[in-house]
N, CA, C and O atoms as a CHARMM CRD file, in Angstrom:
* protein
*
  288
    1    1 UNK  N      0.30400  24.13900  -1.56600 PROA 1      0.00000
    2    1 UNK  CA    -0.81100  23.56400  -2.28900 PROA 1      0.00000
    3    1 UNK  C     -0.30800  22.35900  -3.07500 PROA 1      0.00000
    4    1 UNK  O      0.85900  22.41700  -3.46100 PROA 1      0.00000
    5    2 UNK  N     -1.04700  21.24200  -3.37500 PROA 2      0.00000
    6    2 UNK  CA    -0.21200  20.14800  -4.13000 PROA 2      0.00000
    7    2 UNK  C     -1.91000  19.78300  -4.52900 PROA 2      0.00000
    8    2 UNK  O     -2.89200  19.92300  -3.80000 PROA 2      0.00000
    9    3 UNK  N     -1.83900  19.21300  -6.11500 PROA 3      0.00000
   10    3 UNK  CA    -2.33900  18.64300  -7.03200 PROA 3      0.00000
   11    3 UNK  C     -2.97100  17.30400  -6.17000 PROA 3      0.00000
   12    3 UNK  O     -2.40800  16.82500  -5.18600 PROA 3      0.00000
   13    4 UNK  N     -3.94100  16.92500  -6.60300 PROA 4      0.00000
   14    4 UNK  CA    -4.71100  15.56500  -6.18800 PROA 4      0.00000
   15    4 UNK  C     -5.86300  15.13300  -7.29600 PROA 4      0.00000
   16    4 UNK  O     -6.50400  16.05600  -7.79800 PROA 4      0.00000
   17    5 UNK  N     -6.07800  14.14700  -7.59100 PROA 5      0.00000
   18    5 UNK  CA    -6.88000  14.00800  -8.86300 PROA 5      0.00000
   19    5 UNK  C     -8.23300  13.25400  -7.76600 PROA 5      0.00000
   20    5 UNK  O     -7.92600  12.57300  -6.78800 PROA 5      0.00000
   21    6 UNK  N     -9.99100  13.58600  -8.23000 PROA 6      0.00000
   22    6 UNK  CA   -10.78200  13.19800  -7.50300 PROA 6      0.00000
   23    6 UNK  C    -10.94100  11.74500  -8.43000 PROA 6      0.00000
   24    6 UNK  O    -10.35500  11.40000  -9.45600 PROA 6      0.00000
   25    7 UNK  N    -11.86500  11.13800  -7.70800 PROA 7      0.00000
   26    7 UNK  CA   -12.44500   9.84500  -8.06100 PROA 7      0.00000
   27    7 UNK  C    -13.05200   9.85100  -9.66900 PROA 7      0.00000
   28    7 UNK  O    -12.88400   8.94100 -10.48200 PROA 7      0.00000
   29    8 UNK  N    -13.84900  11.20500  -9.91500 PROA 8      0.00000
   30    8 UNK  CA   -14.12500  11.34900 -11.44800 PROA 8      0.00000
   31    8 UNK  C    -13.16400  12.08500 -12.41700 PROA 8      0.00000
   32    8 UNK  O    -13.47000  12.84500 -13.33500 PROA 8      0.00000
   33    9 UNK  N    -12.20800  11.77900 -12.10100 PROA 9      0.00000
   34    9 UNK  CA   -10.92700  12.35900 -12.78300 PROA 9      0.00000
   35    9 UNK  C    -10.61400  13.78100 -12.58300 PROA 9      0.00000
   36    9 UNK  O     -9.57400  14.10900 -13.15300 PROA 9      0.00000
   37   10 UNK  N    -11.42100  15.05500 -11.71300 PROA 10     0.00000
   38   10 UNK  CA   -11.08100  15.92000 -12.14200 PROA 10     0.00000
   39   10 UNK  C     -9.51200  16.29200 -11.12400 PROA 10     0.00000
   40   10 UNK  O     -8.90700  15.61400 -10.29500 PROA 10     0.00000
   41   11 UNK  N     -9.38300  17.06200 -11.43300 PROA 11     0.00000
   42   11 UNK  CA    -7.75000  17.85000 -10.88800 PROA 11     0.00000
   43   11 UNK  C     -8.32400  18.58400  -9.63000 PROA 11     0.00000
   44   11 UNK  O     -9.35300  19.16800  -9.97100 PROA 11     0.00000
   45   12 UNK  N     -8.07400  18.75500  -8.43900 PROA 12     0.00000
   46   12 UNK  CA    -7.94500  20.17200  -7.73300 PROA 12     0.00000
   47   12 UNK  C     -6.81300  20.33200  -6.88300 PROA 12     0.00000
   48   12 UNK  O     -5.96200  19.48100  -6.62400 PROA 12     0.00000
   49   13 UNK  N     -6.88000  21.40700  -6.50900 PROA 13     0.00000
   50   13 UNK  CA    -5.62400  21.88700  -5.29100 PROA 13     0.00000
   51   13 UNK  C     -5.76600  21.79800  -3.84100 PROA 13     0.00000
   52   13 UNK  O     -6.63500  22.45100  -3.26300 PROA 13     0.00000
   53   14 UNK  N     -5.09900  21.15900  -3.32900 PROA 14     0.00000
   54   14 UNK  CA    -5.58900  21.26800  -1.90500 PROA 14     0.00000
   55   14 UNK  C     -4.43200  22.04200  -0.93300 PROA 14     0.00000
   56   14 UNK  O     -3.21400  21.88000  -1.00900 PROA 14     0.00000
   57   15 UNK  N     -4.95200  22.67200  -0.26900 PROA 15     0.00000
   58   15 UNK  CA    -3.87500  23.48000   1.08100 PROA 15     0.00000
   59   15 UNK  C     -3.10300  22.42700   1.51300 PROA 15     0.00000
   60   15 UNK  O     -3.76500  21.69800   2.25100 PROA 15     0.00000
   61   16 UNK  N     -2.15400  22.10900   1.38100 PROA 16     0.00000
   62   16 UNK  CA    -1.30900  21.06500   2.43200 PROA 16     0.00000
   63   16 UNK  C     -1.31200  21.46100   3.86000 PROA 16     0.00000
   64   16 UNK  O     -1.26900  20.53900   4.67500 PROA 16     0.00000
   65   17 UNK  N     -1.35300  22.60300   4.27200 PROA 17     0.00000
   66   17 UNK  CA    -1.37000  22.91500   5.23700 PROA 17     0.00000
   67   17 UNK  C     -2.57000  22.35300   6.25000 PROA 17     0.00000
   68   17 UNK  O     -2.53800  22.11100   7.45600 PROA 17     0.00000
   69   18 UNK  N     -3.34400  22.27300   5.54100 PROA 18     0.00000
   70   18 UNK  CA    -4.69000  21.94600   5.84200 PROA 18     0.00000
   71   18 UNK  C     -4.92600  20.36300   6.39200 PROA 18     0.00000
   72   18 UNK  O     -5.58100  19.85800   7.30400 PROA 18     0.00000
   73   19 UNK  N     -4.22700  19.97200   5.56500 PROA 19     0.00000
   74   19 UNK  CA    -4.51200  17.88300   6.00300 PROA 19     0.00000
   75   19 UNK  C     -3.80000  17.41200   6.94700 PROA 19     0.00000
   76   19 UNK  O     -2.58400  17.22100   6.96100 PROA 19     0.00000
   77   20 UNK  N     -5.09300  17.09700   8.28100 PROA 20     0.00000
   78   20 UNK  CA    -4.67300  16.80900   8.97100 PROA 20     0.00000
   79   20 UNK  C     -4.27000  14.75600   9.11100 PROA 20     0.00000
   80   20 UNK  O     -3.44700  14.25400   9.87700 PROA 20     0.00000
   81   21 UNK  N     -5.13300  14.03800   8.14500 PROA 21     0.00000
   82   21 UNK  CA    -4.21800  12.77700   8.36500 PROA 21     0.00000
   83   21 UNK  C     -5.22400  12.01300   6.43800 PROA 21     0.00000
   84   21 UNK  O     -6.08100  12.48300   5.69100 PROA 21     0.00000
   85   22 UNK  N     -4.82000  11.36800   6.45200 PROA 22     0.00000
   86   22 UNK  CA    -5.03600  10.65800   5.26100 PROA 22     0.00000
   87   22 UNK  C     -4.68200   9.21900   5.33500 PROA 22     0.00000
   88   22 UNK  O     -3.61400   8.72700   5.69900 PROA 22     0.00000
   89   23 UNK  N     -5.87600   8.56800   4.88300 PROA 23     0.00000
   90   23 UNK  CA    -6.31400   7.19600   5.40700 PROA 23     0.00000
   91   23 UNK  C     -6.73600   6.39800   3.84100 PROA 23     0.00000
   92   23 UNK  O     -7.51900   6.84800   3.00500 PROA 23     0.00000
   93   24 UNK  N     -6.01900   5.20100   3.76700 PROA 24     0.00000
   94   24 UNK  CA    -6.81500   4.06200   2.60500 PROA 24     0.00000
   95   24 UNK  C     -7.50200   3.74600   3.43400 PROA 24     0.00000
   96   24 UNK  O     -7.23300   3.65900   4.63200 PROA 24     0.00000
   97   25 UNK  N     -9.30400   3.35100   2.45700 PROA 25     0.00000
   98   25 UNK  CA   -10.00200   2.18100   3.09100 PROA 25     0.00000
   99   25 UNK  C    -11.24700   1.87200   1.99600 PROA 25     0.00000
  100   25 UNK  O    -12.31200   2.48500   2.07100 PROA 25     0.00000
  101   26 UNK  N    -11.07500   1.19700   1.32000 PROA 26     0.00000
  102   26 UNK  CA    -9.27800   1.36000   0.41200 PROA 26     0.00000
  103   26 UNK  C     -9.16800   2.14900  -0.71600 PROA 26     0.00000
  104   26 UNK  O     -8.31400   2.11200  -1.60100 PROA 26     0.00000
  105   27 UNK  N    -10.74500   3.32800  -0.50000 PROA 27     0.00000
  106   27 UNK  CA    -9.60700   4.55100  -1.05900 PROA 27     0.00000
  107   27 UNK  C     -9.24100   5.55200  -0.37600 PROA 27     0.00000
  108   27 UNK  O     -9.81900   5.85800   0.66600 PROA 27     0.00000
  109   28 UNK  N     -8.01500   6.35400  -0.95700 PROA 28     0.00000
  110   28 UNK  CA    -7.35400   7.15300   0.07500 PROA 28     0.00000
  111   28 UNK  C     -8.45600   8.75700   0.17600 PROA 28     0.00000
  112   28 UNK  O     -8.98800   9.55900  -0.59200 PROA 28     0.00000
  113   29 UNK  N     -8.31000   8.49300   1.69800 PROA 29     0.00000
  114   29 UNK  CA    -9.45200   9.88500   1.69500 PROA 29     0.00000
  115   29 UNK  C     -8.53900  10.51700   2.45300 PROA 29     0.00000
  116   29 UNK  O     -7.80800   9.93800   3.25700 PROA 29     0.00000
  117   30 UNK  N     -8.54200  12.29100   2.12700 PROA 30     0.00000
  118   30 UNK  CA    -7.65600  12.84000   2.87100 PROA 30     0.00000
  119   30 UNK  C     -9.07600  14.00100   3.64400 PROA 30     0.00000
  120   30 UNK  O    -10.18500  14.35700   3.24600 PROA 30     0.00000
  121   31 UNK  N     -8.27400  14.25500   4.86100 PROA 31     0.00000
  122   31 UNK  CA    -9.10600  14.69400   5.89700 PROA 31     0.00000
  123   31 UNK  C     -8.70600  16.05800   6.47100 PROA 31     0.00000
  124   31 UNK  O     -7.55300  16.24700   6.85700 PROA 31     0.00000
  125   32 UNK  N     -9.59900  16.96200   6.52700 PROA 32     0.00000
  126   32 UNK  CA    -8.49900  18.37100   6.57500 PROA 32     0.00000
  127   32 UNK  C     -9.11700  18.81600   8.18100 PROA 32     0.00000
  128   32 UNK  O    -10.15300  18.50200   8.76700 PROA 32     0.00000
  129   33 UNK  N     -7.77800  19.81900   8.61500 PROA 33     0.00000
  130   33 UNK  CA    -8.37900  20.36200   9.84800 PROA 33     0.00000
  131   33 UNK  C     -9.70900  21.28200   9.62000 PROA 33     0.00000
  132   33 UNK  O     -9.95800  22.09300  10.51200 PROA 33     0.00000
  133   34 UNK  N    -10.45000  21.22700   8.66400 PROA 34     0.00000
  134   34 UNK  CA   -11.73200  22.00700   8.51400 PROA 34     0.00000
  135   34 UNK  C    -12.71800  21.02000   9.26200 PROA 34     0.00000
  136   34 UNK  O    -13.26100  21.54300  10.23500 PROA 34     0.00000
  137   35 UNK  N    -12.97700  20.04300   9.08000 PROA 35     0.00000
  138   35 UNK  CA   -13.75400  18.67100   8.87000 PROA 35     0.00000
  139   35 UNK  C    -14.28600  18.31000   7.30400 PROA 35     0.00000
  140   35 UNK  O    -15.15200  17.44000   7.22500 PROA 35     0.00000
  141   36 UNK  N    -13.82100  18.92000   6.09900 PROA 36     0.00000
  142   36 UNK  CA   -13.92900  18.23700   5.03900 PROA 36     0.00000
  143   36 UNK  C    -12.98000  17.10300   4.51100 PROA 36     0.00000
  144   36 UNK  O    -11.77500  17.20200   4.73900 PROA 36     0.00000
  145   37 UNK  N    -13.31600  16.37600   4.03900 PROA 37     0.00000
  146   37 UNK  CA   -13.16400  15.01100   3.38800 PROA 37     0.00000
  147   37 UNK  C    -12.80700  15.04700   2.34300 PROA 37     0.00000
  148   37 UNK  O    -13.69100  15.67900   1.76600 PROA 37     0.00000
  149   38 UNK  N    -11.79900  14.69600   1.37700 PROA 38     0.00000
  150   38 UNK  CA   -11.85600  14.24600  -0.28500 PROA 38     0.00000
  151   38 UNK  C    -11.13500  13.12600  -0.63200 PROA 38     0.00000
  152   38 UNK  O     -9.92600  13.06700  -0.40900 PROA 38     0.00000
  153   39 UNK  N    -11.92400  11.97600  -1.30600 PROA 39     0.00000
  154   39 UNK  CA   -11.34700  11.02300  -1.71900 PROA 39     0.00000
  155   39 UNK  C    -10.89200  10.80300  -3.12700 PROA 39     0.00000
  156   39 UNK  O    -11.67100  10.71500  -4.07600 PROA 39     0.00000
  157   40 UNK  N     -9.42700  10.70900  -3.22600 PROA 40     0.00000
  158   40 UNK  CA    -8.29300  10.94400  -4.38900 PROA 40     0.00000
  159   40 UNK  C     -7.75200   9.45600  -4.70600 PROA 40     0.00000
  160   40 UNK  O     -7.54400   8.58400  -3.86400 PROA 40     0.00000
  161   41 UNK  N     -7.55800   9.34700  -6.19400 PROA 41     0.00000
  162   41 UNK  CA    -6.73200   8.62600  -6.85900 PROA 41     0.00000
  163   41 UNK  C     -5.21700   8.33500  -5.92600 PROA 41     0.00000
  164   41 UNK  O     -4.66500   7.23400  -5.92300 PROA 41     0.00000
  165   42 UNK  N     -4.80800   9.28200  -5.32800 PROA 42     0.00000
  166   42 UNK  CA    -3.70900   9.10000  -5.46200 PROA 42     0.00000
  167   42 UNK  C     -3.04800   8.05400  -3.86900 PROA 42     0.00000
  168   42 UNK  O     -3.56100   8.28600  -2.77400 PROA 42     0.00000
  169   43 UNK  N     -2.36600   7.40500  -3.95200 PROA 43     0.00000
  170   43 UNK  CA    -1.92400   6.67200  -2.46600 PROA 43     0.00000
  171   43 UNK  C     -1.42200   7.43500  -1.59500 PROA 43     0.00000
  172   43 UNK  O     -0.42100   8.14200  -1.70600 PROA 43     0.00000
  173   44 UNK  N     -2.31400   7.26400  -0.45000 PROA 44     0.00000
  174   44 UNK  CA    -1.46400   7.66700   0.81300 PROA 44     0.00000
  175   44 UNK  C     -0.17200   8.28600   0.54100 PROA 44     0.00000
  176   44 UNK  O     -0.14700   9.50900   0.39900 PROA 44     0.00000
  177   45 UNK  N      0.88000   7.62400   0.45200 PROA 45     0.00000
  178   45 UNK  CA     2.19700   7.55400   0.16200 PROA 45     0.00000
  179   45 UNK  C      2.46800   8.69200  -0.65800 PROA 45     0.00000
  180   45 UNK  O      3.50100   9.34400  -0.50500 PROA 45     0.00000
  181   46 UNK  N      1.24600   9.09000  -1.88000 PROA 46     0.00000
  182   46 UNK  CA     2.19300   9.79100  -2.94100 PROA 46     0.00000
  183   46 UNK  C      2.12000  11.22400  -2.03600 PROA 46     0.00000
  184   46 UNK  O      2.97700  12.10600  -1.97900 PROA 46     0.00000
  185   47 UNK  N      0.82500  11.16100  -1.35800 PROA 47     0.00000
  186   47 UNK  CA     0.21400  12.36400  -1.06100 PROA 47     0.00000
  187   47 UNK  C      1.24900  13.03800   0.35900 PROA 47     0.00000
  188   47 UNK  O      1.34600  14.21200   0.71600 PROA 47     0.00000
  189   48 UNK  N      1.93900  11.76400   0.95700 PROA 48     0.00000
  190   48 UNK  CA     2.81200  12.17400   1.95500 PROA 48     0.00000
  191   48 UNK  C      3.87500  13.18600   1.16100 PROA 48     0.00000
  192   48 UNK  O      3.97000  14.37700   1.45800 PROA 48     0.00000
  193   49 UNK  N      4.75600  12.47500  -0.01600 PROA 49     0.00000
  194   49 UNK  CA     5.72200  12.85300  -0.97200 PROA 49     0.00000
  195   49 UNK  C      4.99400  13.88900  -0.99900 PROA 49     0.00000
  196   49 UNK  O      5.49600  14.66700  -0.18700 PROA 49     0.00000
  197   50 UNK  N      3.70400  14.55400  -1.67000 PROA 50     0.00000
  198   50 UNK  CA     3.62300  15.97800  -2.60800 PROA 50     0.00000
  199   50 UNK  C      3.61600  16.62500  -1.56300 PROA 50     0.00000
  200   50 UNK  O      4.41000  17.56500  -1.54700 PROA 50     0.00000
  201   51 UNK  N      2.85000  16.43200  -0.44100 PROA 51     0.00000
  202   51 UNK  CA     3.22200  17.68400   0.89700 PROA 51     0.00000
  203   51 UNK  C      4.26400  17.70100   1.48400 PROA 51     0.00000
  204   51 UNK  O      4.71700  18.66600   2.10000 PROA 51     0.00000
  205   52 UNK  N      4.77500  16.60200   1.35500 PROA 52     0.00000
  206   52 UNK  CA     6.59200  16.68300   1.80600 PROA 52     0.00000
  207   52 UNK  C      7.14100  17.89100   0.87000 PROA 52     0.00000
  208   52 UNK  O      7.70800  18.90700   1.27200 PROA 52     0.00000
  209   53 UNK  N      6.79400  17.48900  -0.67500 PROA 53     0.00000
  210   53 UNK  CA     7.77300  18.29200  -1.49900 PROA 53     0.00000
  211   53 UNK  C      7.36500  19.77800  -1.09300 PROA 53     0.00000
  212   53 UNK  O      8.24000  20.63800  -0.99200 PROA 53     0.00000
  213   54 UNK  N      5.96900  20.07600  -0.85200 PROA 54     0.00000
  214   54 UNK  CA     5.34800  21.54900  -0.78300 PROA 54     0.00000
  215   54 UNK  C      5.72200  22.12700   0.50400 PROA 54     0.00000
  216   54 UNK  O      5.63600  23.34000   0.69500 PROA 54     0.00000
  217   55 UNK  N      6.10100  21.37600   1.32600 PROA 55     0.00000
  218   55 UNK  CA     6.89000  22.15800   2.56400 PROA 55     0.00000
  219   55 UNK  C      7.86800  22.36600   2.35300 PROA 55     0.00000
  220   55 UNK  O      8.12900  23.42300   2.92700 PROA 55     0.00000
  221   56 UNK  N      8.94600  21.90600   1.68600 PROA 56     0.00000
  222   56 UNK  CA    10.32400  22.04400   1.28600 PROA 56     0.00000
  223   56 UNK  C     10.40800  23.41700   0.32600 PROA 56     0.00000
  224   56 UNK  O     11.32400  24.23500   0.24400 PROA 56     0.00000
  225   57 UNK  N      9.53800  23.38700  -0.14400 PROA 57     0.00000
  226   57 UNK  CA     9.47800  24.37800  -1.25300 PROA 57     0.00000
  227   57 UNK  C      9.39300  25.83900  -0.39300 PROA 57     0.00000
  228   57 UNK  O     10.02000  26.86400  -0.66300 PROA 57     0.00000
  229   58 UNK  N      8.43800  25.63600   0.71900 PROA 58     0.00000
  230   58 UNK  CA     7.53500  26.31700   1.01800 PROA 58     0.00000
  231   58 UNK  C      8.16700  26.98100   2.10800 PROA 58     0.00000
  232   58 UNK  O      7.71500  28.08600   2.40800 PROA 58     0.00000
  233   59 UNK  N      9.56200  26.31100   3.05400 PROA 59     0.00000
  234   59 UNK  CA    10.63200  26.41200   3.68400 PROA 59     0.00000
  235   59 UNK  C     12.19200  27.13600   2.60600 PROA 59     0.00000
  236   59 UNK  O     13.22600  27.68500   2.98900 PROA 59     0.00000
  237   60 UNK  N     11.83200  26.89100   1.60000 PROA 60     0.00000
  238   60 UNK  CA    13.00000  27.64700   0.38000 PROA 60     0.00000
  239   60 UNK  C     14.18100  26.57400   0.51800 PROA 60     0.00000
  240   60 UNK  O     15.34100  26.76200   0.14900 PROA 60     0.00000
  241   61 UNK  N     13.69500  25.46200   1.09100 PROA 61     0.00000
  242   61 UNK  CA    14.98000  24.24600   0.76000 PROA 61     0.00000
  243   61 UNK  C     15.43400  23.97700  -0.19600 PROA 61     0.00000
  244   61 UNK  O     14.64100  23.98700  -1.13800 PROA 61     0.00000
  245   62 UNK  N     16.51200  23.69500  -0.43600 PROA 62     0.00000
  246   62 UNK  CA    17.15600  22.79400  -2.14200 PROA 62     0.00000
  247   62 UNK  C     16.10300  21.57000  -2.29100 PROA 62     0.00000
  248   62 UNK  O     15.86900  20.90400  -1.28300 PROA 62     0.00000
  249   63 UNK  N     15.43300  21.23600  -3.56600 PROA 63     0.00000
  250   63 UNK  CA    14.56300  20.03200  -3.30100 PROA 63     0.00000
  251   63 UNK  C     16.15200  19.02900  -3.34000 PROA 63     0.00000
  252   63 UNK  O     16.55100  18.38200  -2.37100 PROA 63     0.00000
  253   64 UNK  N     16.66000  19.08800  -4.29100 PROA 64     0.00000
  254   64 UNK  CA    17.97400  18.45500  -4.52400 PROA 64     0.00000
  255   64 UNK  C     18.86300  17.84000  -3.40500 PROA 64     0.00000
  256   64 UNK  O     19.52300  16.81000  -3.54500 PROA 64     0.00000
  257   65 UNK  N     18.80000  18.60800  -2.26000 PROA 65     0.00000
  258   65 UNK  CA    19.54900  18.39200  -1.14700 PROA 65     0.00000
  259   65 UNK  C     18.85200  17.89600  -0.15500 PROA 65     0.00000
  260   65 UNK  O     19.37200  17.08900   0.61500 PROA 65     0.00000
  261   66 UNK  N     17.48400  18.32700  -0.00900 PROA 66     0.00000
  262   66 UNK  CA    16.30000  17.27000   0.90400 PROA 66     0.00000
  263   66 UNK  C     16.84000  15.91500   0.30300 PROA 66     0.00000
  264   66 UNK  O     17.46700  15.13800   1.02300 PROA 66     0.00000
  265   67 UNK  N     16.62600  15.68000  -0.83100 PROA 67     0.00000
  266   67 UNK  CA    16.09500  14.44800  -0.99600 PROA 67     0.00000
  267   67 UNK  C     17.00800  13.60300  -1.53400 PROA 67     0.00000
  268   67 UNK  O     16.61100  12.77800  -2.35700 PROA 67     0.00000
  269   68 UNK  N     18.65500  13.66300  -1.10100 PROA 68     0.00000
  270   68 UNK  CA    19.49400  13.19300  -0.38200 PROA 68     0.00000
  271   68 UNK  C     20.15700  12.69700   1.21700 PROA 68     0.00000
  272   68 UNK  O     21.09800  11.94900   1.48300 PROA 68     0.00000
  273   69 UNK  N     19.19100  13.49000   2.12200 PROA 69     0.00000
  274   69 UNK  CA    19.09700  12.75400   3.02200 PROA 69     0.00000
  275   69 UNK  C     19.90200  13.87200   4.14500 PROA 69     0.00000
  276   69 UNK  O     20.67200  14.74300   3.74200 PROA 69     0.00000
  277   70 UNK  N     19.67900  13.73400   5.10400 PROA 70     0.00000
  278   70 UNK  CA    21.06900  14.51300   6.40200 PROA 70     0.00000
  279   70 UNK  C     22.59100  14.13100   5.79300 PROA 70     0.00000
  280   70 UNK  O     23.13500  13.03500   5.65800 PROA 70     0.00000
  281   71 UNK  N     22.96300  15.23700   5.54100 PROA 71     0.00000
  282   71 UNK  CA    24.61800  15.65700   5.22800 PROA 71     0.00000
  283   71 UNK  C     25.11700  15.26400   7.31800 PROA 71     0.00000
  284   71 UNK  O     25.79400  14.28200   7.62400 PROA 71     0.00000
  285   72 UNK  N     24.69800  16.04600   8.13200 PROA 72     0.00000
  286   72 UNK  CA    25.62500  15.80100   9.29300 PROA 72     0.00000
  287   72 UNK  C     25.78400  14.63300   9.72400 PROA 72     0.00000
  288   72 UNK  O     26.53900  14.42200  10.67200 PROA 72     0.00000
């Protein structure tokens, strides 16, 4: 689940699991495999980062060691 702020400021949670692609134009609307829609404050970009971080988490990775990069 990762944080997203709506257009009237409020806060909600969304399934990461759930979003299937997320698009500026030019605001960022994220699009879930349901067919619902929500358009968020936040950029593309950040929203890649918070579901990046929530899979890592969500996998029991070191965030610390993800986000240093491939050791091999």
């Amino acid at each position: 689940m990762i944080k997203v702020t709506k257009l009237n400021n409020d806060e909600i949670v969304v399934n990461a699991e759930l979003i299937e692609f997320v698009e500026s134009s030019p605001d960022t609307i994220i699009s879930l495999t349901n067919g619902k829609k929500i358009m968020v404050k936040e950029t593309p970009d950040e929203i890649i980062k918070r579901a990046a971080a929530y899979r890592r988490l969500a996998l029991g990775l070191d965030l610390r060691e993800a986000d240093k990069g491939e050791t091999t």
